[in-house]
ZAZA-674342 format. One record per residue (C-alpha): residue in three letters; x, y, z. Coordinates in steps of 0.001 Angstrom, whole numbers, plus 500000, padded with zeros to 6 digits. Layout:
<fibas>
ALAXYZ ...
</fibas>
This chain:
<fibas>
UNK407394075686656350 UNK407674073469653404 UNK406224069864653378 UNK406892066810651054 UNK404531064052650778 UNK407218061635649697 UNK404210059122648914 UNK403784061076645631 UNK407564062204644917 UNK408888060504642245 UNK412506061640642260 UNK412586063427639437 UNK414947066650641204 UNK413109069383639724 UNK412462071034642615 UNK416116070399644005 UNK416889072262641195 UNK414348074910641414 UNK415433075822645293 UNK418319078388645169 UNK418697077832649409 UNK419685073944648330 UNK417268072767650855 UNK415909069794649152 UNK417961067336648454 UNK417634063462647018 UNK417681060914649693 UNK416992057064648714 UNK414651058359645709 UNK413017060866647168 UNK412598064644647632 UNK413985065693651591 UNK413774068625653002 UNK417620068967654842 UNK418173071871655927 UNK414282074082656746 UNK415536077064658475 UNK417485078280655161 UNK413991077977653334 UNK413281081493651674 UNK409698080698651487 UNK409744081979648160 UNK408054078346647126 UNK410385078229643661 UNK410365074312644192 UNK406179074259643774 UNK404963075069640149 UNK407805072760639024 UNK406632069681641028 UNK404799067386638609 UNK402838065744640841 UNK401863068301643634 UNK404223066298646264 UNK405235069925647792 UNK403379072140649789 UNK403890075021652358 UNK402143074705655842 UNK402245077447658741 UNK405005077517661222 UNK404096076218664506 UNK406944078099666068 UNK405970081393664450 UNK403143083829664842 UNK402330086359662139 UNK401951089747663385 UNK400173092751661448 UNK402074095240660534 UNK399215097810661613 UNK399810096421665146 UNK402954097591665674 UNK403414100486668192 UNK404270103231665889 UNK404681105743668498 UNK408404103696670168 UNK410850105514671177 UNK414338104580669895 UNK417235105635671921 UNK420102105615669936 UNK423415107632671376 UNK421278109133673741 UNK419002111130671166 UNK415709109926671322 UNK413889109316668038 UNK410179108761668205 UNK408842107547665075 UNK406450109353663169 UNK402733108144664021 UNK402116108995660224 UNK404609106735658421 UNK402565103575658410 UNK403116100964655588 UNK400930099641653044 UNK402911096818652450 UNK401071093429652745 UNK403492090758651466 UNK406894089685650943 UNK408848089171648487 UNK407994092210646498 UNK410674092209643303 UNK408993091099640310 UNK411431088214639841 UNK410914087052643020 UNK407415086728643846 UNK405603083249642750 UNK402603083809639810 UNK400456081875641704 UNK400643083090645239 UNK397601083965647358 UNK397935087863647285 UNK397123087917644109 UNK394017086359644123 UNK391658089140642934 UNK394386092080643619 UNK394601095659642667 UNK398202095521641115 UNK400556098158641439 UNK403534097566639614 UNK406576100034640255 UNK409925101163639376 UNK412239100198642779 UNK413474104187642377 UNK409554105866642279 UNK408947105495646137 UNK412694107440646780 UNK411549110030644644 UNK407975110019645801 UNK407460110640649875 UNK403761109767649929 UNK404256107114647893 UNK402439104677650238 UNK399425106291650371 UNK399355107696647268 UNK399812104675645403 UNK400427101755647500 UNK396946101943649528 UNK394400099035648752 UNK396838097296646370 UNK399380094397645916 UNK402670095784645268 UNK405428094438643225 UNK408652096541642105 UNK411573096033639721 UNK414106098015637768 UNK414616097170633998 UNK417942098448633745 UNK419305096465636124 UNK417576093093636111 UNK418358090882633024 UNK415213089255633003 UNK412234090268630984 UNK409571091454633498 UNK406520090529630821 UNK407065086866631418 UNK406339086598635178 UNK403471089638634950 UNK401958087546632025 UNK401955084883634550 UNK400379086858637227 UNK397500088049634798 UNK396973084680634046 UNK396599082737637031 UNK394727085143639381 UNK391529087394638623 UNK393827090791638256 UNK391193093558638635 UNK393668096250638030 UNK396826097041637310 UNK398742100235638284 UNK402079101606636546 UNK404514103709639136 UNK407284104603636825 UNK409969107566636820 UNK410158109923633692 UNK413948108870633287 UNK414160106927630121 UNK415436103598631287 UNK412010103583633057 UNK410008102870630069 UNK411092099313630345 UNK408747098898633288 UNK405643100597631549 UNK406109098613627975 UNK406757094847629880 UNK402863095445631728 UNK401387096616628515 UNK403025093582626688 UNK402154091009629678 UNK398284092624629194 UNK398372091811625787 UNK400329088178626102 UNK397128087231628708 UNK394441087291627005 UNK392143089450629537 UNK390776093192629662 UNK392190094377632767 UNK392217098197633282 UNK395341100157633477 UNK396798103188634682 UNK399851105108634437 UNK401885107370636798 UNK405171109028636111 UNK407022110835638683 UNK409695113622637993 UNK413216113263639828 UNK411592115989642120 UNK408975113332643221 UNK405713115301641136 UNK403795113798639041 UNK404407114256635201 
</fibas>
């Protein structure tokens, strides 16, 4: 949930700019939060705050669960066929968001993170693609054809604000995939740190190149 200390706001509306949900608006001078259950929690409205007057604090009307909690074995009846989930198909997923233009440079998951960094299309093509590459790392994914926005910005951000100990490359051996590979090798470079790096490509038949 997000909180405003409205004894630091100074009304400048950055972050009512910054929040895509409008859920902060201007009342008598200062930053309000109207409208919290349309928060995304994607915490756009922090890095722009100029005096640190916004902050996120847990839900006391929500409980986390683990994802490796979850009874894996339930059995869905849907139409009267009954579909029991494979005991095998467990996520590595950790976090949310996971797009590249969505996740915030400076959020915890970073913090000292194996990085994988993949094309949205690799884990179609690639059925162990959680444990192959996803296990033991922070995941984010993107697709340069069809985002506008260069990806080397917000990874040069990442590299920089949190101690990055690796970074993995998921990519697909299509061409428009290269996009992916070149803005991590130019966010490395931008950063100004030796971090290791490593490069998969995957074939439309889901093999490695």
């Amino acid at each position: 949930m997000i909180k405003i200390d409205q004894s630091k706001c100074i009304g400048c509306e950055l972050c009512v700019s910054a929040c895509h949900e409008n859920v902060i608006g201007i009342v008598d001078g200062k930053a309000t939060l109207l409208r919290q259950n349309h928060c995304d929690g994607l915490g756009r409205c922090l890095p722009v705050c100029p005096v640190q007057a916004i902050s996120f604090t847990a839900s006391q009307d929500t409980q986390a669960i683990p994802l490796d909690v979850l009874d894996r074995e339930e059995t869905l009846d849907q139409g009267g066929d009954d579909l029991q989930e494979n005991s095998s198909a467990f996520t590595h997923l950790t976090h949310w968001p996971v797009q590249i233009k969505l996740v915030l440079a400076q959020a915890p998951f970073f913090r000292g993170a194996h990085l994988l960094v993949a094309a949205d299309c690799a884990a179609y093509a690639c059925g162990d693609f959680h444990d192959r590459f996803m296990k033991d790392k922070i995941t984010v994914i993107g697709c340069p054809k069809l985002d506008s926005e260069d990806y080397s910005q917000k990874l040069t951000e990442i590299f920089k604000a949190n101690d990055i100990k690796s970074v993995s490359v998921a990519r697909m051996e299509v061409p428009c995939c290269s996009g992916i590979e070149s803005a991590v090798k130019n966010a490395l470079e931008n950063c100004g740190k030796t971090i290791p790096l490593h490069v998969a490509t995957i074939s439309t038949k889901g093999r490695l190149v």
